[in-house]
TORMARPA-776068 format. One record per residue: residue in one letter; z, y, x of N, C-alpha, C in turn. Coordinates in steps of 0.05 Angstrom, whole numbers, plus 32768, in hexadecimal, padded with zeros to 4 digits. Each point is the difference from the previous one (the first is absolute). Layout:
// residues N
aZYXZYXZYX...
// end
This chain:
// residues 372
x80007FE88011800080187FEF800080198012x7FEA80117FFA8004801D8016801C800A7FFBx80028019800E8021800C80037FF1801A7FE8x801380067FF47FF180167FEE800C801B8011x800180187FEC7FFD8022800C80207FF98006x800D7FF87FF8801D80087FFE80107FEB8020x7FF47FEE800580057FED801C7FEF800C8017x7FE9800E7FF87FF5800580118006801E800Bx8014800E7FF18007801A800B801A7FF98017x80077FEB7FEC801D7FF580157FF47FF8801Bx7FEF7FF07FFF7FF57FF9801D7FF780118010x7FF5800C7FF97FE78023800A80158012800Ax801A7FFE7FFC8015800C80007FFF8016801Bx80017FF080197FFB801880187FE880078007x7FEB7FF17FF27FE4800A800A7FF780187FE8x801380067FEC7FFC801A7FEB801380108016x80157FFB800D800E801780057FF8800A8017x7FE87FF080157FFC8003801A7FE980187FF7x7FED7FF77FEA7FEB801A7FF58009800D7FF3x801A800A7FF7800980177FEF801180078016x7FF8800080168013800E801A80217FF67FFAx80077FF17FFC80247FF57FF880017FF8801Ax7FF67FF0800E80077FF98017800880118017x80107FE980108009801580117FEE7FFF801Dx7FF07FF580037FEE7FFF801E7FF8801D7FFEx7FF880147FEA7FEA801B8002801080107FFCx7FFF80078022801380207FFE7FEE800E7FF2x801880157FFC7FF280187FEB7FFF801B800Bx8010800680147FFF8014801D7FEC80068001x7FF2801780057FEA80137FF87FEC7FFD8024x7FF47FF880067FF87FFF801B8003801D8014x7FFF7FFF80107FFF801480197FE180028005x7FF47FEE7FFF7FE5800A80187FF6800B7FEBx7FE1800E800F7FFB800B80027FE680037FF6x7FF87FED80077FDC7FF680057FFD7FFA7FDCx7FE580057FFA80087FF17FE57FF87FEA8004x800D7FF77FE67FFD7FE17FF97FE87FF48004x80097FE580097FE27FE680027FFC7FF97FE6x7FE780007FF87FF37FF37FE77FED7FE68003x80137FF27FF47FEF7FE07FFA7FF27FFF7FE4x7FF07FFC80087FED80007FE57FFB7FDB7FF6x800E80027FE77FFE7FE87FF67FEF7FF37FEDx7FEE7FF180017FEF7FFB7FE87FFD7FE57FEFx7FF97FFA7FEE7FFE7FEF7FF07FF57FFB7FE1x7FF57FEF7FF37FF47FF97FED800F800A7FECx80167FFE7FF1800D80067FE6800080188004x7FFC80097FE07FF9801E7FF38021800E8002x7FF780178003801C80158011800F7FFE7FE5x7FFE7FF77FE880147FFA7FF280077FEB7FF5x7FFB7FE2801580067FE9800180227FF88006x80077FE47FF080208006800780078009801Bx7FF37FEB801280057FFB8014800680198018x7FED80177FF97FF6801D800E801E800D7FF0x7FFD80037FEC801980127FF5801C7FEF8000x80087FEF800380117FF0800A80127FF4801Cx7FE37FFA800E80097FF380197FF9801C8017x7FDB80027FFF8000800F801F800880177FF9x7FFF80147FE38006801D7FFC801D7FFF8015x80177FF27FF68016800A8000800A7FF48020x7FEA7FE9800780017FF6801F800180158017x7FE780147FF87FF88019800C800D800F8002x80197FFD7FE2800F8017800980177FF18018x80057FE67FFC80147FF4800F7FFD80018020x7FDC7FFF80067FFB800A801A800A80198008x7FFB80167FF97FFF8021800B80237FFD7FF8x80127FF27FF5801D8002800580057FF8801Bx7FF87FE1800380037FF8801A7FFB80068018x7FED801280047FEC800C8014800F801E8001x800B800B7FEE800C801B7FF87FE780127FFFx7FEB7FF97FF67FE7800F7FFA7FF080038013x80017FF580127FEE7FFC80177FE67FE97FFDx800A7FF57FEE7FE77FE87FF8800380037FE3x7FE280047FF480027FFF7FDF7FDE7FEB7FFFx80047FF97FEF7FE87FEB7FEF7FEE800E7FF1x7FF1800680017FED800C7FE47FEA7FE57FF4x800480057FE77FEC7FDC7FF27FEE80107FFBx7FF27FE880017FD680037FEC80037FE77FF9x7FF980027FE480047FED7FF07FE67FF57FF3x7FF67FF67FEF7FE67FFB7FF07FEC7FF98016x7FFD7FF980137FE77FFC80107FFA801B800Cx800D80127FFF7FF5801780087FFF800E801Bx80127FEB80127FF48002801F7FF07FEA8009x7FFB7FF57FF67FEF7FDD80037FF67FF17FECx7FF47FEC800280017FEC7FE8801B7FE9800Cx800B7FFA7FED80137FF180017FFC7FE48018x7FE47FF880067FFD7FE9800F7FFF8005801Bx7FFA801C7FFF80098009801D800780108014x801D7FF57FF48012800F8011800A7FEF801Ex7FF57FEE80067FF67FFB80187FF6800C8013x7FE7800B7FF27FE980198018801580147FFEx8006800B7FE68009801A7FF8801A80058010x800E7FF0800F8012800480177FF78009800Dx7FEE7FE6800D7FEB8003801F7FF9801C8001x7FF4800B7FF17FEB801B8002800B80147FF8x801B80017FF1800F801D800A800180057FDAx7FF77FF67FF07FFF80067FE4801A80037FEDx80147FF1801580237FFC7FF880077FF58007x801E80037FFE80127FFA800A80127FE88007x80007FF27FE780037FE67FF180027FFF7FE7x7FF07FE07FFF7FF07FFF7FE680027FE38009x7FF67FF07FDC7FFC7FE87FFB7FF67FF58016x7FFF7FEE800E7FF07FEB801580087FDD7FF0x7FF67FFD7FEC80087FE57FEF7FF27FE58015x80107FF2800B7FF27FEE800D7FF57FEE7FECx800B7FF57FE87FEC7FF77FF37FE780017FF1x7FF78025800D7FE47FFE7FF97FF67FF78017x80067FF980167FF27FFC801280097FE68012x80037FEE7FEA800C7FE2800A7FFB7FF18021x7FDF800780057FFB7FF180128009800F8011x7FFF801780058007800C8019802180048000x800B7FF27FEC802A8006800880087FE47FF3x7FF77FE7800880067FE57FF8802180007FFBx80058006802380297FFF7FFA8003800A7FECx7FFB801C7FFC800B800A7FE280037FF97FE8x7FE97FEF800380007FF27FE6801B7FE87FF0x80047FFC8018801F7FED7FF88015800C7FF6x7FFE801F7FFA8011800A7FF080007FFA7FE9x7FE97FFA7FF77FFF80007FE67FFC7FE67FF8x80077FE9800C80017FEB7FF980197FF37FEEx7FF47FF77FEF80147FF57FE880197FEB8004x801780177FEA801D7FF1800C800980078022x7FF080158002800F80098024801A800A7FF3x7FF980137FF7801A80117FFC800D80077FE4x801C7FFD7FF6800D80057FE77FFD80107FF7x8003802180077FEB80147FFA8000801B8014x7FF0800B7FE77FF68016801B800C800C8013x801B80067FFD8015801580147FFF7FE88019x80027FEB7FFA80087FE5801B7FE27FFE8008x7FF180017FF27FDC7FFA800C7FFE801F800Fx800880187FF87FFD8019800D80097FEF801Ex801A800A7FFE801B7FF980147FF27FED801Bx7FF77FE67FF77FF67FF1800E7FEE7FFD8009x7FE580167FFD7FEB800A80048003800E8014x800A80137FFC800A8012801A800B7FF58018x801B7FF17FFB80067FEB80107FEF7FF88023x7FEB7FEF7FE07FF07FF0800F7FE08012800Ax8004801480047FE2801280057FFA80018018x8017800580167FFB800380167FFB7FE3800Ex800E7FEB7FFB7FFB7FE3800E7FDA7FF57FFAx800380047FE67FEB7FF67FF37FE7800A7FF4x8003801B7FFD7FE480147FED7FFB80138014x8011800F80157FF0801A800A7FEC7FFC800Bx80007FE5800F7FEA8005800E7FDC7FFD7FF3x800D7FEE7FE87FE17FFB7FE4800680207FF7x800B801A7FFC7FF880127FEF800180168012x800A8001801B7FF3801C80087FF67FFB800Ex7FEF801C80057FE17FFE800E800880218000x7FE2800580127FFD801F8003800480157FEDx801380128003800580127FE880167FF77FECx80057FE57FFF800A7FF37FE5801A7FEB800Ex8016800D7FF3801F7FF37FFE800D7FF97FE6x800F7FF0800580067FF87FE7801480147FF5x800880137FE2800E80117FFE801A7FEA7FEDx7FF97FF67FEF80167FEF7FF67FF17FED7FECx800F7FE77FFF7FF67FE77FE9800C800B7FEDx7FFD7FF27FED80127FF97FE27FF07FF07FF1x80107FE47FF67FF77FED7FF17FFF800C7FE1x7FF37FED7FF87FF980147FD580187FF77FFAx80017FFC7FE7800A7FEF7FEC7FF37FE47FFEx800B7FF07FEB7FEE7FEB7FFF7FEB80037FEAx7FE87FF080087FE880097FE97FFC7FE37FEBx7FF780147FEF7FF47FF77FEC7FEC7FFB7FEDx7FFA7FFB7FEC7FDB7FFD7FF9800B800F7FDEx7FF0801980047FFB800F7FED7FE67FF97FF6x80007FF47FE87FE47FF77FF27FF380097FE8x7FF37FFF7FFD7FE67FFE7FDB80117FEF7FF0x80047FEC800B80027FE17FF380207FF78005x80007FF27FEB801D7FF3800D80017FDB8014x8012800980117FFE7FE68011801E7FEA7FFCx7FFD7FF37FFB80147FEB7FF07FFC7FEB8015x7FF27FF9801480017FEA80127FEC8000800Dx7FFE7FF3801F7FF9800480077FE17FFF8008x7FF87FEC7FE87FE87FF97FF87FE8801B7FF8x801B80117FF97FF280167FE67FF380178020x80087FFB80197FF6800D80117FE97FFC8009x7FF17FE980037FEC7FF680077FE7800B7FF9x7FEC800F800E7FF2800B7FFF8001801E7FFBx801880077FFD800F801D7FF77FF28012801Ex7FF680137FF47FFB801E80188019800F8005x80077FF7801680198015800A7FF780158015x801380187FF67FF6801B800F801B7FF68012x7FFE8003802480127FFB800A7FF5800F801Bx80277FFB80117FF1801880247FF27FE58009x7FF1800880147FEC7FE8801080177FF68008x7FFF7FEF801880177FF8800D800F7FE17FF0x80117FFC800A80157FE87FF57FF780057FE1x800C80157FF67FFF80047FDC7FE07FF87FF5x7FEE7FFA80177FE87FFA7FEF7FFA7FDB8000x800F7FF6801880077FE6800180137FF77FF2x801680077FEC800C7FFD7FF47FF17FFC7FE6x7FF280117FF37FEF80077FED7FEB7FDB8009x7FF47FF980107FF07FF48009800D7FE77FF6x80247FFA800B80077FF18005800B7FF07FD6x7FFD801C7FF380097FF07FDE7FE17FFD7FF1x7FEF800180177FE47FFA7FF37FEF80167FE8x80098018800D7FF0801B7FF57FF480088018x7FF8801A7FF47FE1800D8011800D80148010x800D80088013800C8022800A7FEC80068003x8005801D80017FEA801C8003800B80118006x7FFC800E801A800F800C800C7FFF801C7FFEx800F80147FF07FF980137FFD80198019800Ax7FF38019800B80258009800B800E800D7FEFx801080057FF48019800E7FF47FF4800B7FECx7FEE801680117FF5801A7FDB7FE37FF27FF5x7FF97FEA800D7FEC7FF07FED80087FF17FEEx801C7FF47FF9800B7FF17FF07FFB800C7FEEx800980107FEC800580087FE37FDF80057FF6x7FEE800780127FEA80017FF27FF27FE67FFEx7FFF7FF0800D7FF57FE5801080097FF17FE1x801F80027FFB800C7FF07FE57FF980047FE3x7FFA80217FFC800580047FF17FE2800A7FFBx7FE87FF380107FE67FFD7FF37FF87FE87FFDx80177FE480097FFD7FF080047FF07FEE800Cx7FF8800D80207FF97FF2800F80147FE9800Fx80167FFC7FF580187FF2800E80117FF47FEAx800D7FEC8001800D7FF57FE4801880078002x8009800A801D801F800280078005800C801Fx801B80087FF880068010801B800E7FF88005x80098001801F801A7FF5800B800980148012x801E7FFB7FF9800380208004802580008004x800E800E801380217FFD7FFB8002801A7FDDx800A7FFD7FF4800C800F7FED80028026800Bx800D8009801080038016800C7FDE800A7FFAx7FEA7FED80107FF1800E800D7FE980007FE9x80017FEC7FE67FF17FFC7FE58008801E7FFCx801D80097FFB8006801A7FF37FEF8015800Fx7FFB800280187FFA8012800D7FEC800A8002x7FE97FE67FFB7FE27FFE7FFB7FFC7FFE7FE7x80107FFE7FE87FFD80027FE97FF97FE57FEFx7FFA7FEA80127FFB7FDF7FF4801A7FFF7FECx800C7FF8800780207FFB7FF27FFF80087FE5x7FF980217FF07FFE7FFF7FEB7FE87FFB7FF2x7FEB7FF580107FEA7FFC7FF47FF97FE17FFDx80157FF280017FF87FDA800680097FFC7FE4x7FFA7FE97FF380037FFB7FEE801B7FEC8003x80017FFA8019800F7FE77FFE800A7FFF8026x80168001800780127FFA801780057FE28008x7FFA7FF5800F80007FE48005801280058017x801B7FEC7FFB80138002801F7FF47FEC8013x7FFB800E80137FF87FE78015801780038017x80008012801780138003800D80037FF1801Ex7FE67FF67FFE7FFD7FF280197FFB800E8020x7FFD80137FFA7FFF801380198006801A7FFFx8000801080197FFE801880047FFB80118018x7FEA80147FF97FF47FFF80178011800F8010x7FEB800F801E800D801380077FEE80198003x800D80167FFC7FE8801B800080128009801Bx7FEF8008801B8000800A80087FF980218015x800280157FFF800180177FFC7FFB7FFF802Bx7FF0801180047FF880048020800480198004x8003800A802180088013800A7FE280058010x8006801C80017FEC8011801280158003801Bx7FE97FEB8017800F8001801F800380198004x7FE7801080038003801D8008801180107FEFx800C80007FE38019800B8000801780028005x80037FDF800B80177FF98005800A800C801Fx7FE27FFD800D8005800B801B800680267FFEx7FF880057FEA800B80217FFC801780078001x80167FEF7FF180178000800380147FFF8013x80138010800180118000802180127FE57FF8x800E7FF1801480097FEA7FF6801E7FFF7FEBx8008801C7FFF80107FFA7FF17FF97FFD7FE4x7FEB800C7FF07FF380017FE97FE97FEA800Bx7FFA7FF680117FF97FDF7FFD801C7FE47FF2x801780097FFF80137FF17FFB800680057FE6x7FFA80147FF38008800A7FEA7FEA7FF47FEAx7FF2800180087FDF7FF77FED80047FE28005x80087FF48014800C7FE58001800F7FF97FEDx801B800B7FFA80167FFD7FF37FF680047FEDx7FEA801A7FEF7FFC80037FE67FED7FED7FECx7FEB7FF880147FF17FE47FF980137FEF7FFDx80127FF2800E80137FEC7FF7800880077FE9x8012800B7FFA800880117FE87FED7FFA7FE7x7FEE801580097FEB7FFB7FEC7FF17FE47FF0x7FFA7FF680147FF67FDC7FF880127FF57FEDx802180048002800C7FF27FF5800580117FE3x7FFE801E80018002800C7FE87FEC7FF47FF3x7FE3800880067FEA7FF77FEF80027FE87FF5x80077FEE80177FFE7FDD7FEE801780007FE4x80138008800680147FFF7FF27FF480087FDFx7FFC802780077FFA80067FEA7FE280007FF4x7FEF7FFB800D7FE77FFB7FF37FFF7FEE7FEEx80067FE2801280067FE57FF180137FEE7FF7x80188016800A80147FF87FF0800980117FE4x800A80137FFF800280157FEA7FE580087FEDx7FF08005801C7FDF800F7FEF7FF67FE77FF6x800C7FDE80057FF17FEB7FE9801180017FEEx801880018001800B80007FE9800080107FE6x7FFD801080127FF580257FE47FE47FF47FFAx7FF57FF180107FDA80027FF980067FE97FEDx80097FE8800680037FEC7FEF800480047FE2x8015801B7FFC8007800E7FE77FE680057FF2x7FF18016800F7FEF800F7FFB7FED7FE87FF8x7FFA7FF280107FE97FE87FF080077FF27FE7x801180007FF6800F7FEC7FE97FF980157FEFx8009801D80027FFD80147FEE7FDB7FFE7FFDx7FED800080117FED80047FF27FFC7FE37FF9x800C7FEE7FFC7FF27FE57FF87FF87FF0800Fx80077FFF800F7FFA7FF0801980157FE77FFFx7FF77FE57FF0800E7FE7800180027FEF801Ex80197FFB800380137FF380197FFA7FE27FFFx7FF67FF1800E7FF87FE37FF8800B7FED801Cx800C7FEA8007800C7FF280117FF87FE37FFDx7FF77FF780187FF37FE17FFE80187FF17FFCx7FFB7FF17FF080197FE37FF680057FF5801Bx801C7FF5800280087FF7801A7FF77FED800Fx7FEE7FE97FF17FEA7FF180187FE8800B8002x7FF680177FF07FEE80118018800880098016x801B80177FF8800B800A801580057FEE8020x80027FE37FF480057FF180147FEA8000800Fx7FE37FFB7FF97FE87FF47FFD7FF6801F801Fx800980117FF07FF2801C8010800D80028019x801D7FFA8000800F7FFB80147FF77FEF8019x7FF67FE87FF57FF97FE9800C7FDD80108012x7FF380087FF37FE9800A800E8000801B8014x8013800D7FF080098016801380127FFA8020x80157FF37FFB80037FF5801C7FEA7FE88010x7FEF7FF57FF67FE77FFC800D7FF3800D8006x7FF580197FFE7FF180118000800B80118020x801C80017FFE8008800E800B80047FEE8023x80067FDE7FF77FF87FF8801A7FED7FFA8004x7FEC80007FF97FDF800880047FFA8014800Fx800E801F7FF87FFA800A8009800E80048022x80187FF88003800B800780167FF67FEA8018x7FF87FEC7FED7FF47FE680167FDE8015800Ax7FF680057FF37FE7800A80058003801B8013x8012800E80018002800F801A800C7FF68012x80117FEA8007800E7FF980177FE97FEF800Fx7FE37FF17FEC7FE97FF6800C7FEF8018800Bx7FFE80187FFF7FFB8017801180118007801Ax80147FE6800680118017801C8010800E7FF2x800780117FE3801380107FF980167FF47FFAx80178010800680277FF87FF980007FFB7FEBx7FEF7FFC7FE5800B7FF87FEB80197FF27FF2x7FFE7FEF8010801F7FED7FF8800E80118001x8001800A802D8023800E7FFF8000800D7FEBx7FEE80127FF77FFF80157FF2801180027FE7x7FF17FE87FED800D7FFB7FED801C7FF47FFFx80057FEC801D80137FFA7FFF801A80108001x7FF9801780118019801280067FFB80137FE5x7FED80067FF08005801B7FE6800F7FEA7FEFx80077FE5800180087FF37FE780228009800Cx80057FF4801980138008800A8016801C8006x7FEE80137FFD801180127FFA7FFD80097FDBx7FE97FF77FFB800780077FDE80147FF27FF8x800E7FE7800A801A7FF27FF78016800E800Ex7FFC80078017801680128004801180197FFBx7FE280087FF9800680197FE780007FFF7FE7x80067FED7FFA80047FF67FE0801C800C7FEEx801880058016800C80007FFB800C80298001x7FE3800C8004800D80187FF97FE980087FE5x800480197FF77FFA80007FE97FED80188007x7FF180137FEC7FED800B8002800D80238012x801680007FF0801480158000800380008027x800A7FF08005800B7FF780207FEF80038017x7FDB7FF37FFA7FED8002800E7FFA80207FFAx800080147FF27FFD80177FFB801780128015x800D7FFD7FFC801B800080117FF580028020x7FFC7FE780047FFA7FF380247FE8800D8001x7FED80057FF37FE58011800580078020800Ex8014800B7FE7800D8022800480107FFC8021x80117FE47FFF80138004800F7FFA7FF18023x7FF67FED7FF87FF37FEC80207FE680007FFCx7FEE80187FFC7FE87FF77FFC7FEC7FEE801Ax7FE97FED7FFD7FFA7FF8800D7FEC800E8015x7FFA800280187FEB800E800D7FDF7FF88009x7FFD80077FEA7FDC7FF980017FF080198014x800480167FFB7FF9800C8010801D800E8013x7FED800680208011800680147FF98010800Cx80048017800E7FF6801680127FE47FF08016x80047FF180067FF57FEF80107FE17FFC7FF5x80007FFC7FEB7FEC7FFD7FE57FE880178000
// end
């Protein structure tokens, strides 16, 4: 059963107070220097009055220029309007911003490691799939995702997805031959793997793609249906829950090298921070409000009987050693890989969403380093 608005505020608990400035990491001491402020220019696909923009990065931005004491501020472009959403890859490289989407699962072949994030049953949910992503970036991903120009600025895993449809799905039979709108990557092998069609379309192609019905269904975490607008437009919510991906967000090298190293530490600390606010409230709080919001326009909730559920289970952890056997036959760490994210996702089992929000503000991890 999801957590509804009223569990999910309890959980969200320090990652609402870390973006409403409550916390205590962001002095509020007015700076001394002199120079004005560095501007990071931030970009991304959702419309400047998407939850996520007026929720997570609005009030993030302000959480930066506290921490920095106004020496570092964020300015967003939102809607595609420094890029197209697919590439914010180049759009590092070439000076176009600052950081922006770099989704390794549009671009599967070229970030294989990456892909085992999103493999099914890694992680219990998103704040521990964030957490353990990061973790594991430096042993295992930096060297598959930076290249010239391009650092990694911070992961965060979704929520878990699901198949927003036309039709209703009652088993798993009823999927077979079904067109799913899904990201390339793992989520389109997944789609492959219950014997439907994926089609890989990015973020602001969904709602039109569905709702001319070139696609029978979307798959999608809840947060990000609301965001793109699927959610109130499905006829029907199917829980699947077998995965979740990861979106990750890239850094411009040359801004990073702009920075003197002490506001290199600070944009460190605030990405940590940040990853864990976003996951929290996007897909934890912002599905639960969205989940509302879909029921209100009619949007029926449907759950496979418990020997499907078994049945999906059973293909999904096949799928998943399929896939990790098929990169370790490339020479890649796959195993360790998986072996050690299962390992600390059990170890962190035992703090709660509240706690990892906490250790983000308070021990954050160091992805980037003056050195960098």
């Amino acid at each position: 059963m999801p957590n509804s608005v009223k569990q999910e505020l309890m959980r969200c608990a320090a990652a609402r107070a870390w973006l409403s400035s409550e916390a205590g990491q962001t002095p509020a001491e007015p700076s001394t220097h002199a120079a004005p402020p560095v501007v990071m220019r931030v970009s991304a696909h959702p419309s400047a009055d998407a939850y996520v923009v007026r929720e997570v990065f609005d009030p993030s931005f302000s959480a930066l220029r506290r921490m920095s004491r106004g020496r570092l501020v964020a300015e967003g472009h939102w809607g595609e309007s420094a890029h197209p959403a697919a590439e914010g890859f180049e759009a590092l490289a070439d000076g176009r911003t600052d950081l922006a989407p770099c989704y390794t699962n549009w671009r599967a072949d070229d970030y294989p490691m990456a892909q085992l994030l999103a493999l099914p049953g890694l992680f219990p949910n998103s704040e521990i799939g964030t957490e353990v992503a990061e973790r594991l970036y430096a042993k295992y991903l930096r060297t598959e995702f930076e290249r010239p120009g391009l650092l990694m600025g911070r992961l965060k895993a979704t929520g878990a997805y699901h198949l927003f449809s036309h039709k209703p799905v009652r088993r798993l039979a009823d999927l077979r031959g079904m067109s799913i709108a899904v990201n390339a990557g793992l989520d389109s092998r997944i789609a492959t793997a219950l014997d439907a069609t994926p089609v890989a379309l990015s973020s602001v192609e969904l709602l039109p793609a569905f709702l001319a019905g070139r696609v029978d269904a979307v798959s999608l975490a809840d947060g990000s249906a609301d965001v793109f607008g699927v959610g109130a437009k499905a006829p029907y919510r199917i829980e699947m829950g077998v995965s979740m991906m990861n979106m990750e967000f890239g850094l411009s090298a040359a801004f990073l090298q702009r920075l003197e190293p002490g506001l290199q530490a600070i944009l460190n600390d605030w990405l940590r921070a940040e990853a864990q606010a976003e996951t929290q409230i996007l897909y934890g709080l912002g599905g639960a409000l969205a989940r509302e919001r879909f029921a209100a326009a009619g949007c029926a909730f449907l759950e496979l009987p418990t020997h499907e559920r078994m049945a999906l289970d059973e293909r999904m952890a096949d799928l998943a050693d399929r896939t990790t056997r098929e990169l370790d036959r490339r020479s890649l760490p796959a195993s360790r890989f998986v072996a050690e994210a299962r390992e600390l996702a059990r170890g962190l089992a035992g703090k709660d969403a509240n706690q990892l929000m906490r250790d983000a503000i308070e021990r954050p991890l160091r992805l980037l380093s003056p050195a960098d």
